[in-house]
N, C-alpha and C positions, 0 to 999 in steps of 0.2 A: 359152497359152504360145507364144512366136516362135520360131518353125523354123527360120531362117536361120541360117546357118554360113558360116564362111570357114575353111580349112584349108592348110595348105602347110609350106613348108621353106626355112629359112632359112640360105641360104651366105655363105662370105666372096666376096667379088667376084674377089679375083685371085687365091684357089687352088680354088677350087671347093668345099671344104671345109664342111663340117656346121656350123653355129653351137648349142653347147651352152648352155643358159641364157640366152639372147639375149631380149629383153624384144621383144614383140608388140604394139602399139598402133594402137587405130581410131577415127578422130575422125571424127563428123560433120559431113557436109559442108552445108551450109543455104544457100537464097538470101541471106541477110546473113552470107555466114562471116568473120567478124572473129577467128575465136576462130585462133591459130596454136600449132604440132605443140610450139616452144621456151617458150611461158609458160602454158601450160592445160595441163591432167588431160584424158587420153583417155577414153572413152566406156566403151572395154573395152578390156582388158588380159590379158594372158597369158605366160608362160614357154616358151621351146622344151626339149624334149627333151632329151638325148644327143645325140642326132641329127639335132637340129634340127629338129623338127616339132613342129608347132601346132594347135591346133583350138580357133578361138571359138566358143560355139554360142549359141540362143538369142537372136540377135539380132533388132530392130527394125529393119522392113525399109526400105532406105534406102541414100546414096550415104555412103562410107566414104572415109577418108584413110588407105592402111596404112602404118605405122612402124616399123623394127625399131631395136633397139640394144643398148646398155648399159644401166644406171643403176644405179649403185656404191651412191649415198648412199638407192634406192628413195623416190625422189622424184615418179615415174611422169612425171616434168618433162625433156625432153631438154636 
């Protein structure tokens, strides 16, 4: 099983503010990264909190693209 984790808290930029529900995404990154964050499915995914926290776990250990946002239509597609 892969131990690796990444954890944190997601704010608004210009009030400091908690991001509730805020979608979480981690693309890997490869010597040939052709794949980009607007037309590929991320690796791993997750939801923030109330509070805006997160916790992916179990990952494969490796360099990561992290993404927060939206995504109304759960398309996992920015």
């Amino acid at each position: 099983v892969d131990s690796m984790y990444i954890e944190g808290q997601v704010n608004y930029l210009m009030t400091n503010q908690p991001v509730g529900d805020a979608l979480v995404t981690l693309y890997k990154i490869t010597d040939a990264d052709t794949a980009h964050i607007l037309n590929s499915t991320p690796d791993y995914f997750t939801k923030t909190n109330q509070e805006g926290v997160f916790k992916l776990e179990h990952l494969k250990q490796g360099k990561y693209r992290v993404c927060a946002g939206y995504s109304k239509e759960n398309k996992l597609i920015l």
